[in-house]
TILUM-208851 format. One line per 5 residues: number of its first residue (from 0); for each residue x, y, z of C-alpha. Coordinates in Angstrom, 3 decimals, padded with zeros to 6 digits. Layout:
<pts>
NUM) X,Y,Z  ...
</pts>
This chain:
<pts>
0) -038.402,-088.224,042.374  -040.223,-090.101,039.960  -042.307,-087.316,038.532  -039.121,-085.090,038.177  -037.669,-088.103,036.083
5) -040.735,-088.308,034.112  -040.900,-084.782,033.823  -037.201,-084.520,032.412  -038.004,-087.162,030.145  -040.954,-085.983,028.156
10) -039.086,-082.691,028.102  -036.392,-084.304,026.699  -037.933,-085.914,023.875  -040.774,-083.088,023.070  -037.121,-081.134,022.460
15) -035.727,-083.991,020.376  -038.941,-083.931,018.670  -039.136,-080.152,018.078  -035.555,-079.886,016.752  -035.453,-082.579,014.981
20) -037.997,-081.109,012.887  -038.005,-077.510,012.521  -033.827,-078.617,011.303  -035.108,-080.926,008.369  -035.178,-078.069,005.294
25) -038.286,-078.091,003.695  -037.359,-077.852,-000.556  -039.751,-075.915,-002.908  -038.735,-075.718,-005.959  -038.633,-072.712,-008.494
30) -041.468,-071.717,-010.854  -039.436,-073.541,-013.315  -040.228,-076.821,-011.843  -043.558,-076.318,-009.962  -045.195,-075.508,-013.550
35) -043.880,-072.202,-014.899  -041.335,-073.691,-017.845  -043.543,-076.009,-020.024  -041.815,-075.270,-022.933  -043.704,-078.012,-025.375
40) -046.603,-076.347,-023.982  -045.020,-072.989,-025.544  -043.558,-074.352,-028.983  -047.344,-075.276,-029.582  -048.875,-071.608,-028.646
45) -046.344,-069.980,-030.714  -046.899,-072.115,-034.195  -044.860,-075.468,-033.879  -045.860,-078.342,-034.422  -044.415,-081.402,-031.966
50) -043.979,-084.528,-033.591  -042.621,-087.833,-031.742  -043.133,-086.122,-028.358  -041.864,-088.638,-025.419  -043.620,-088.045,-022.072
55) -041.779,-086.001,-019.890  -040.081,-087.661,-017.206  -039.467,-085.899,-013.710  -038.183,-086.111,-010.305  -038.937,-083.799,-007.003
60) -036.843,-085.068,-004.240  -037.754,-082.792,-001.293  -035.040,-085.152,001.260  -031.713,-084.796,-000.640  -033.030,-081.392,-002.394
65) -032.987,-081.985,-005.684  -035.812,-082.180,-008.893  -035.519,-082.400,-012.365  -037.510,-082.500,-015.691  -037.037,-083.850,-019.192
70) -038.891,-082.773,-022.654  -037.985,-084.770,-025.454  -039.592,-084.965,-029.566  -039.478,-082.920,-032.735  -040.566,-079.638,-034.070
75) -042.069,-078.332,-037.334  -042.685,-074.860,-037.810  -046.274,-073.937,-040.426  -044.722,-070.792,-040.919  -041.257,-070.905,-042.409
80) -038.516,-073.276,-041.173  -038.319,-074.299,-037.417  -033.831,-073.062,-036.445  -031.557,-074.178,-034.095  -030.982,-071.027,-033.349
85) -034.582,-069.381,-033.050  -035.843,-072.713,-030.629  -032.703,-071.642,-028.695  -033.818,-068.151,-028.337  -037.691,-069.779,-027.834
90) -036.238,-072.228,-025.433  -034.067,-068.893,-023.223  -037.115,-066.616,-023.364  -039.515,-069.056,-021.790  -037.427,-070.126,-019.127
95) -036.754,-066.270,-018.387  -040.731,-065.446,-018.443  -041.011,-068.344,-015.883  -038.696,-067.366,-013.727  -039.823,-063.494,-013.574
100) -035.813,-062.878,-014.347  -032.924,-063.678,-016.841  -031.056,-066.543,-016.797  -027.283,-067.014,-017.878  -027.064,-067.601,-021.036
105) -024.699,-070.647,-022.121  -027.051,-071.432,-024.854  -027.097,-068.714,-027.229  -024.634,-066.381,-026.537  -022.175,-068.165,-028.872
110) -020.421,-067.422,-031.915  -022.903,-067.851,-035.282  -022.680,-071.171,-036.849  -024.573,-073.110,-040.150  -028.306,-074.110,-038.920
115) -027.390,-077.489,-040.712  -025.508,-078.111,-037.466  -026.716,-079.177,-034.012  -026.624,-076.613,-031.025  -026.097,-077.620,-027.787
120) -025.723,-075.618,-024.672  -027.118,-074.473,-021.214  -029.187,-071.667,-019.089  -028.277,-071.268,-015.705  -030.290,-069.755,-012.703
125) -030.756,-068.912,-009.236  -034.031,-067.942,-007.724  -034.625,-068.194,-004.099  -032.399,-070.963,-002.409  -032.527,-072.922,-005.483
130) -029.838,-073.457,-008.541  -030.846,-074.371,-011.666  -029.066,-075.617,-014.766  -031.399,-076.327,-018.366  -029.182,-078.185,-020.712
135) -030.731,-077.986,-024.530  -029.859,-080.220,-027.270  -031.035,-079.391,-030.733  -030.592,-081.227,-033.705  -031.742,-080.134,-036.994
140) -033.055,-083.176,-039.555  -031.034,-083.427,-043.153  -033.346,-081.190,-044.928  -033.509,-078.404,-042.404  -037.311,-079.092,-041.791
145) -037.816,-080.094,-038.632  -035.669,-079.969,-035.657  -035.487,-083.036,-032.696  -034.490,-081.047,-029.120  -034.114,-082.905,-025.665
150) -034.697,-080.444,-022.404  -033.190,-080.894,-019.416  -033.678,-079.546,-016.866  -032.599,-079.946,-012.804  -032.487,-078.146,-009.366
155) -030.752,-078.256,-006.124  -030.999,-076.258,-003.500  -028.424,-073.928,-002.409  -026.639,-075.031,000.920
</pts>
């Protein structure tokens, strides 16, 4: 009787153990945050210059789901003056190549305005079992020569 008992009970917990487990989700995160999107990495490959750059801060949370990023500093541009609106574009086009797909556009598929003003918006995506939102804040300096932008960007997986 004793063996039976012992018998039941490792069964019991190898099961507990087992399901227990294989139920806990394992997160990956999109292209966009395992590497893909580096868009500072970009502005400087495609002739900006980034001034005042802060380190980019980050976040992978694998328990609750969840990552984000964060790009931060200022842009000059050596050829001809560095737009709201053409960083914007920059900004949409990048996160599209790294994601191998197009994103909804929240950020430049707005009405024309003066490039003396700042442009704010977002791209939104969904690749694999993961949402994505990149908010994009870009503020041009009082002479229209350089441009300060803040990227943000964060995931969740779907449920």
């Amino acid at each position: 009787m004793k063996a039976v008992f012992t018998h039941a009970f490792v069964c019991v917990v190898a099961a507990l153990i087992f399901f227990g487990t294989s139920c806990r989700r394992s997160t990956s995160f999109s292209p966009v945050l395992q590497g893909g999107f580096e868009p500072v990495n970009a502005f400087r490959r495609h002739d900006y210059t980034v001034q005042n750059e802060a380190r980019g801060e980050s976040i992978r949370n694998a328990e609750y789901g969840y990552g984000w990023q964060s790009w931060c500093g200022t842009l000059t541009r050596t050829s001809g003056p560095a737009t709201c609106s053409a960083i914007a574009v920059f900004i949409r086009d990048e996160l599209n190549r790294a994601l191998g797909g197009t994103a909804l556009d929240e950020l430049t598929a707005r009405p024309a305005q003066s490039e003396a003003e700042p442009l704010t918006g977002m791209l939104r995506y969904n690749k694999g079992a993961v949402h994505g939102d990149v908010h994009v804040w870009l503020t041009p300096n009082a002479s229209n020569a350089a441009v300060s932008y803040v990227i943000f960007v964060r995931e969740e997986r779907l449920k």
